[in-house]
VOKE-687458 format. One record per residue (C-alpha): residue in three letters; x, y, z. Coordinates in Angstrom, 3 decimals. Layout:
VOKE-687458
NODE  resn        c1        c2        c3
NODE   ALA         X         Y         Z
...
END
This chain:
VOKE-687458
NODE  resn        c1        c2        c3
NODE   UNK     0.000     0.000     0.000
NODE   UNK     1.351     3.360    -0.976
NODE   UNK     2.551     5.068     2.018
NODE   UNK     0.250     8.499     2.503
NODE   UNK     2.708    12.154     2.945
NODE   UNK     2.342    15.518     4.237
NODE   UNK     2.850    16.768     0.895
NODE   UNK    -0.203    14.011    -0.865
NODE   UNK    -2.459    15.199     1.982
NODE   UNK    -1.757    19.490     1.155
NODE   UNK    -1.811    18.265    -2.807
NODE   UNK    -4.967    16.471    -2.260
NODE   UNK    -6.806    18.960     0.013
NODE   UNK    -5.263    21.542    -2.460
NODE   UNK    -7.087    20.047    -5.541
NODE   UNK   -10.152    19.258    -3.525
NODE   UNK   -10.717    23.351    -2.048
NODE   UNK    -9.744    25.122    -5.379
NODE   UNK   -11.763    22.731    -7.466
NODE   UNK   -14.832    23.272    -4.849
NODE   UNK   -14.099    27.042    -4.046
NODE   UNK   -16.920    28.664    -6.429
NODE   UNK   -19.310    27.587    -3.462
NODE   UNK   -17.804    29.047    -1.020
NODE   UNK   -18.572    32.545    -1.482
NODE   UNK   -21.287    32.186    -4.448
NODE   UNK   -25.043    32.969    -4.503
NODE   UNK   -26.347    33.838    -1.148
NODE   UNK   -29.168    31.526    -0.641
NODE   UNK   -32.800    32.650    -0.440
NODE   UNK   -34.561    29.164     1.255
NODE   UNK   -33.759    25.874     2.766
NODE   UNK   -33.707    24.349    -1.504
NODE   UNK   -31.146    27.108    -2.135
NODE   UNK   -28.810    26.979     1.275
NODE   UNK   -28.529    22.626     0.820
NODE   UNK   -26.441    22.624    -1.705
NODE   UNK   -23.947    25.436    -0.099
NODE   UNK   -21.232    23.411     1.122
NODE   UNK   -18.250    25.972     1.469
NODE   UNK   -14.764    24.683     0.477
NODE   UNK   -12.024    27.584     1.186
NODE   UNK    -8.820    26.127     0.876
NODE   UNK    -7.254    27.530     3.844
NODE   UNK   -10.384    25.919     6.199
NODE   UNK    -9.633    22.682     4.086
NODE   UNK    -6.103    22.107     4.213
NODE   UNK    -6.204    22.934     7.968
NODE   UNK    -9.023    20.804     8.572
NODE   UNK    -7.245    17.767     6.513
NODE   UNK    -4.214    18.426     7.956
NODE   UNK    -5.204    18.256    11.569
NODE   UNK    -7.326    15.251    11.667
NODE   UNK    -4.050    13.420     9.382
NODE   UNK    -1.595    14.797    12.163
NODE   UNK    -3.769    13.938    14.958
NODE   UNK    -4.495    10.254    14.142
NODE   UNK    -1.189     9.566    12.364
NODE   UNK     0.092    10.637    15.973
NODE   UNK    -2.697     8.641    18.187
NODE   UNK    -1.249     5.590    16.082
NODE   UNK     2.113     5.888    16.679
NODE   UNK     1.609     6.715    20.497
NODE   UNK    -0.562     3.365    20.825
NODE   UNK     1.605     1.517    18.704
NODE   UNK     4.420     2.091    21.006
NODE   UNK     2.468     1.654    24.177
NODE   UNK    -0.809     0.497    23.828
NODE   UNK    -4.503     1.492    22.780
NODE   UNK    -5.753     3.965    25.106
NODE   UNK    -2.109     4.731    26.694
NODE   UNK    -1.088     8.596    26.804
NODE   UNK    -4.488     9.644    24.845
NODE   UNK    -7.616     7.555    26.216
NODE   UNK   -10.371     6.259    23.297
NODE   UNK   -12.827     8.951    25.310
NODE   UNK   -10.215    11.570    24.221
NODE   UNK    -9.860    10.700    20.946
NODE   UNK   -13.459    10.355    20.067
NODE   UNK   -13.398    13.761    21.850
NODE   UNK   -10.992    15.220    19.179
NODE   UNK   -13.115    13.201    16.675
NODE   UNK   -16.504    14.901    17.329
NODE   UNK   -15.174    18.540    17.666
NODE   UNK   -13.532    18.063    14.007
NODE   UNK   -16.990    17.420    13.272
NODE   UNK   -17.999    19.785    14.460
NODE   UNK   -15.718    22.153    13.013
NODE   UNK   -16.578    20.813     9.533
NODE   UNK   -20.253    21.812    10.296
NODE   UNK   -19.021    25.294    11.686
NODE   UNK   -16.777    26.076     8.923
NODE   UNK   -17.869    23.845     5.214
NODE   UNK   -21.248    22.798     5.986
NODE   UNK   -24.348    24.818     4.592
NODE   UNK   -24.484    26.662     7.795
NODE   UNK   -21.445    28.430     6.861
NODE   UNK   -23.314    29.885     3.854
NODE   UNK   -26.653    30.526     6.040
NODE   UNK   -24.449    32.875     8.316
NODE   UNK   -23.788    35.158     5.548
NODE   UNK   -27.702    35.791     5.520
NODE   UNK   -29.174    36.079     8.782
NODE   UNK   -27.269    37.032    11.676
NODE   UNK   -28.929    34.553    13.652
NODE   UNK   -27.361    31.401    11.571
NODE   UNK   -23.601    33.468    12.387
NODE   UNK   -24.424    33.241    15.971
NODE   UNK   -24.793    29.514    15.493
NODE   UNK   -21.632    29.640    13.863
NODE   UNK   -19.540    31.076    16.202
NODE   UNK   -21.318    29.061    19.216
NODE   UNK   -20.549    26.039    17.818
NODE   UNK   -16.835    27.245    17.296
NODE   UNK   -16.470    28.500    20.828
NODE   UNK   -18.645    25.797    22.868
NODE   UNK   -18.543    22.514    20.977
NODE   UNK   -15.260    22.504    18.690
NODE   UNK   -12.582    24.144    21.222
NODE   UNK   -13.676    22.082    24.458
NODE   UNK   -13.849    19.101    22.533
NODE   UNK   -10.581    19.525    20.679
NODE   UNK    -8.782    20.334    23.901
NODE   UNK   -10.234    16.992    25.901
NODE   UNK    -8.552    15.098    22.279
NODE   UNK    -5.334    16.285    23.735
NODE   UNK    -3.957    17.534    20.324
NODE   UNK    -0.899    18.557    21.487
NODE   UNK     0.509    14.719    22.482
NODE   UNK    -1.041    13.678    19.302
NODE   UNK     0.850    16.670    17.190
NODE   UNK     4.141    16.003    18.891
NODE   UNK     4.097    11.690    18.229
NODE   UNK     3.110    12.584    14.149
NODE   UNK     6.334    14.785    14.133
NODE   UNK     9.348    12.868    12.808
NODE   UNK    11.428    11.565    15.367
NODE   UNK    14.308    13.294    14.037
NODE   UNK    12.485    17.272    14.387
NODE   UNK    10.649    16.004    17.106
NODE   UNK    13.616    16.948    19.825
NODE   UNK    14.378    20.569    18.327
NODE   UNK    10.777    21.408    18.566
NODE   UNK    10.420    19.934    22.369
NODE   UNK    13.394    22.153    22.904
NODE   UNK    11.709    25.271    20.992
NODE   UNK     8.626    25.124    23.384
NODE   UNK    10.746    24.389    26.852
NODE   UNK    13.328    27.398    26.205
NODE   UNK    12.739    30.402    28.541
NODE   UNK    11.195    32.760    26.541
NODE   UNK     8.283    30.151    24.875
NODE   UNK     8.108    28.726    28.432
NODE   UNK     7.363    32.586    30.040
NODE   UNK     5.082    33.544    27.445
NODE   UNK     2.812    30.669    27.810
NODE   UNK     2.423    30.769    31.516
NODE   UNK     1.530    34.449    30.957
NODE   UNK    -0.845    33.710    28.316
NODE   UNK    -2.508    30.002    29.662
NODE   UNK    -3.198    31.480    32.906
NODE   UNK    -6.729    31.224    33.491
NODE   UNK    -7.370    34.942    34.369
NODE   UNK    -4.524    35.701    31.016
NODE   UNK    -7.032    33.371    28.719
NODE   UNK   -10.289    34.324    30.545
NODE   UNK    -9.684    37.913    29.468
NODE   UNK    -8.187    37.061    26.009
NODE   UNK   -11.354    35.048    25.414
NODE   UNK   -13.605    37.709    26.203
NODE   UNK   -11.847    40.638    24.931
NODE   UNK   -11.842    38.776    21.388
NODE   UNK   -16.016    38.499    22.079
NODE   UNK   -16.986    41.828    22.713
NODE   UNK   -14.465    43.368    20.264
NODE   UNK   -15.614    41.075    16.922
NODE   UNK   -18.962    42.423    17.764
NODE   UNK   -18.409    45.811    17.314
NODE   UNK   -20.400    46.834    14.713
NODE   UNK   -17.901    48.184    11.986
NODE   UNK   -15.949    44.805    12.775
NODE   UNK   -18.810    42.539    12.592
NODE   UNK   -19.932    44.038     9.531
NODE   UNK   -16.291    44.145     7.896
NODE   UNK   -16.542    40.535     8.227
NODE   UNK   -19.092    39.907     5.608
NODE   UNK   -17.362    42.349     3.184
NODE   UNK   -14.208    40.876     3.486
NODE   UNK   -13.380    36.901     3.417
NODE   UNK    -9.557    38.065     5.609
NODE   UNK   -11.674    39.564     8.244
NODE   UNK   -14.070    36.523     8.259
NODE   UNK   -11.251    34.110     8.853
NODE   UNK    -9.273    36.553    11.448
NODE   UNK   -12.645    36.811    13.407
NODE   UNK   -12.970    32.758    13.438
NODE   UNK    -9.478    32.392    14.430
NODE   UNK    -9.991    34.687    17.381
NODE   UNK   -12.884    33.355    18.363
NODE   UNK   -11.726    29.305    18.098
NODE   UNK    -8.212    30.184    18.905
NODE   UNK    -9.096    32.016    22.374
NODE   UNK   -12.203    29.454    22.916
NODE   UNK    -9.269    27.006    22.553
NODE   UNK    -6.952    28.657    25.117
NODE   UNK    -9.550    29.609    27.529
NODE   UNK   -11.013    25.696    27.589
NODE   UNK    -7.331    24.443    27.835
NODE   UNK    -6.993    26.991    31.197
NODE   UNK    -9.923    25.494    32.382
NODE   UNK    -9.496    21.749    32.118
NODE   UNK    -5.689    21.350    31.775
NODE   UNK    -4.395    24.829    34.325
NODE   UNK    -2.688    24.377    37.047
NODE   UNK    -4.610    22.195    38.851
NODE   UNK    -5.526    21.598    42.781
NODE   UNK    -8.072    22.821    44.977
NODE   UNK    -7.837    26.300    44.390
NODE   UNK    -7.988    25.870    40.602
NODE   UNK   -11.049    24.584    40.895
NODE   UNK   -12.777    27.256    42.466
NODE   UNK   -10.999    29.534    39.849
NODE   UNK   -12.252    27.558    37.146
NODE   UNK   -16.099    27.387    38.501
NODE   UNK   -15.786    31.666    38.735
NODE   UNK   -14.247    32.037    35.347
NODE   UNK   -16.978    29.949    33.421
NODE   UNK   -19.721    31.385    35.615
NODE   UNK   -18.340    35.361    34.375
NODE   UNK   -18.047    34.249    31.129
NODE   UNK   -22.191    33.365    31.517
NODE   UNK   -22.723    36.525    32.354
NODE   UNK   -20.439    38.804    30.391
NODE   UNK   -21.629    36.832    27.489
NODE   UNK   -25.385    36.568    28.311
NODE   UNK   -25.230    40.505    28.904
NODE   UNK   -24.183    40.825    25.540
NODE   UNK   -27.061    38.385    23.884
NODE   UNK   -29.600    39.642    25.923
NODE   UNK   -28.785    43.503    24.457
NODE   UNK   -28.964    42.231    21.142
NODE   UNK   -32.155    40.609    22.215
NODE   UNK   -33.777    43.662    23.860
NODE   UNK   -32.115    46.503    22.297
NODE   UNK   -35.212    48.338    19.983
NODE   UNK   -32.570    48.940    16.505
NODE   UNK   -30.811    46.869    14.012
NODE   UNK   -26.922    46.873    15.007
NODE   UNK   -25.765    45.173    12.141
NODE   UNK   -27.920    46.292     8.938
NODE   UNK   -25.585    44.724     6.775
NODE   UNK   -28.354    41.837     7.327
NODE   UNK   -31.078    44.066     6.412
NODE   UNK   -31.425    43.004     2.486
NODE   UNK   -31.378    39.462     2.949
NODE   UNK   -33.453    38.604     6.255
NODE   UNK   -37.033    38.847     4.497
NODE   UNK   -36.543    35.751     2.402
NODE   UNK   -36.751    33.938     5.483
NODE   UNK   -39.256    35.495     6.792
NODE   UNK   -37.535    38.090     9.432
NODE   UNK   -37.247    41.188     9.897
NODE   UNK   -33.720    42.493    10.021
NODE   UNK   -34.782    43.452    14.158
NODE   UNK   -36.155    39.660    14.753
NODE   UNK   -33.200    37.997    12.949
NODE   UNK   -30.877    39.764    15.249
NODE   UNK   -32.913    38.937    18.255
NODE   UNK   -32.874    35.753    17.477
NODE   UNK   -29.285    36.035    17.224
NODE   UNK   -29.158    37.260    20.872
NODE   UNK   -31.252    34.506    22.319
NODE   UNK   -29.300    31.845    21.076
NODE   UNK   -26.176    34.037    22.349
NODE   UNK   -28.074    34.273    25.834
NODE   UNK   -29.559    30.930    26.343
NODE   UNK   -28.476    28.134    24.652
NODE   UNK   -24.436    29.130    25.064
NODE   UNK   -25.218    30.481    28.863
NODE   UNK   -26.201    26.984    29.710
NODE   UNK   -23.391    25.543    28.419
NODE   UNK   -20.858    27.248    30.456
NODE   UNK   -23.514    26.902    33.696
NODE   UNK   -23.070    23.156    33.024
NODE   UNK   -19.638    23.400    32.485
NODE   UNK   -19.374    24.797    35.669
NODE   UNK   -21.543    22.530    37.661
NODE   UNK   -19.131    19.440    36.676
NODE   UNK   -16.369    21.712    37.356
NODE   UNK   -18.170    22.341    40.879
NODE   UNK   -18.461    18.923    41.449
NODE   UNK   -14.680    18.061    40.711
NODE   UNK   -14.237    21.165    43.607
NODE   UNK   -16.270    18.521    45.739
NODE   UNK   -14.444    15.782    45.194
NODE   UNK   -11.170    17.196    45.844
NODE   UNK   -12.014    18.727    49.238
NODE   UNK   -13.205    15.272    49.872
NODE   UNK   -10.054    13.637    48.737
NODE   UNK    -8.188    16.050    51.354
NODE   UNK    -9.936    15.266    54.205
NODE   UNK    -9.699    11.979    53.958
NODE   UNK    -5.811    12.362    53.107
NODE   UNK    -6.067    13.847    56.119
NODE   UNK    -7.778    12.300    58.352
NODE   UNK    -5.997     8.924    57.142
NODE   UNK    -2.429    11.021    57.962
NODE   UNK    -4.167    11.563    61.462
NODE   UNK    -4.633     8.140    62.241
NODE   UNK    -1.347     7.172    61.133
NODE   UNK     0.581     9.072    63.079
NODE   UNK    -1.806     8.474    66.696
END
């Protein structure tokens, strides 16, 4: 069997996004009949896309191959990593890409899924063991080197902190929906991709803070405040754009009544499923987060009370 290559996978994916790419930013579509056929294929979203899911499971099969199935990445993990690239392709190639250029609503979706299903997903795969086993062996110890020398090293515990990557992850929300921004990115297919690499890339970080910081009982507690700010801050935000009486964005305004909004109810719409749906998410997040809290107080006491007994 011919042996598969970084370079047949970019070739491939290469071929595959510019023979597709008329779709991607084509007729805006005016029903359900039109938006079906919509798939988007931009060939930067599909040569990352193909790239990652090739890295991370030519790495999973090299770390179990080593080891064993399940060692160093568990199955739960990698069908973790498995459903957030999913989910990405649904985000980012799937029809719903297309329906976010036409209600503001469907963009909300969008970025939801992005920030709430892909990142926390991807970061329970544990991508970055996966990324490091596909490297050759050869580059593998310059790059280990690259990301343990000082500077690399400072910057990340500067920037992985959870308060550093609760503020980056926020900061990248409320600034992408400034109007003249949010509009920009339907003019402009650079500013579409910067805003969804903000918005995944911080998602990303602020998850990895969450689950993977520096853990203990203290983190916990951190972790259970962060998600249950981010609620709010973010809920504040979808509930303005539910309440608020004028369009923000009218760069919706020509395309809502095909499906049968207003340019006011699209974006209220838009808002609720900002509010709601994505609030409970992060309340949930925080409950099992809350519970983990539990646990570990429990697992100290009993340390301790075990240390007690030893020593009477």
């Amino acid at each position: 069997m011919r042996k598969i290559t970084f370079t047949g996978v970019v070739l491939a994916a290469t071929f595959l996004a510019a023979h597709q790419a008329v779709l991607a930013h084509g007729d805006k579509p005016h029903d359900v009949h039109d938006l079906l056929p919509l798939w988007s294929f931009d060939p930067l979203v599909v040569i990352a896309l193909t790239l990652s899911a090739y890295l991370y499971f030519t790495g999973i099969r090299r770390l179990w191959r080593n080891s064993a199935a399940g060692r160093g990445i568990s199955t739960k993990a990698a069908v973790a990593f498995a459903l957030g690239w999913l989910s990405l392709v649904i985000a980012l190639i799937s029809p719903v890409h297309a329906w976010g250029e036409v209600l503001f609503a469907a963009h909300m979706t969008q970025h939801e899924i992005l920030m709430l299903i892909s990142a926390p997903l991807i970061v329970l795969g544990r991508p970055m063991i996966a990324g490091m086993w596909a490297i050759p062996l050869s580059s593998r110890s310059a790059i280990a080197k690259l990301f343990h020398s000082v500077p690399v090293k400072r910057a990340w515990t500067v920037i992985s902190g959870a308060a550093a990557a609760w503020a980056i992850h926020a900061a990248a929300l409320w600034i992408w929906h400034l109007p003249v921004l949010f509009q920009a990115t339907l003019e402009s297919d650079l500013v579409h991709t910067l805003q969804h690499v903000s918005f995944f890339g911080s998602a990303l970080l602020f998850w990895w803070a969450i689950i993977y910081g520096n853990r203990g009982l203290s983190s916990y507690g951190a972790g259970v405040l962060y998600l249950f700010t981010t609620s709010i801050h973010s809920g504040i935000l979808g509930a303005f754009l539910t309440f608020t009486g004028r369009v923000i964005y009218p760069v919706y305004s020509d395309t809502t009544s095909a499906w049968g909004l207003t340019p006011l109810e699209d974006q209220q719409l838009g808002g609720l499923i900002m509010w709601v749906p994505a609030g409970l998410v992060y309340i949930v997040a925080g409950l099992i987060m809350f519970a983990g809290w539990l646990r570990e107080s429990e697992k100290r006491v009993l340390r301790r009370e075990a240390a007690a007994e030893a020593n009477a």
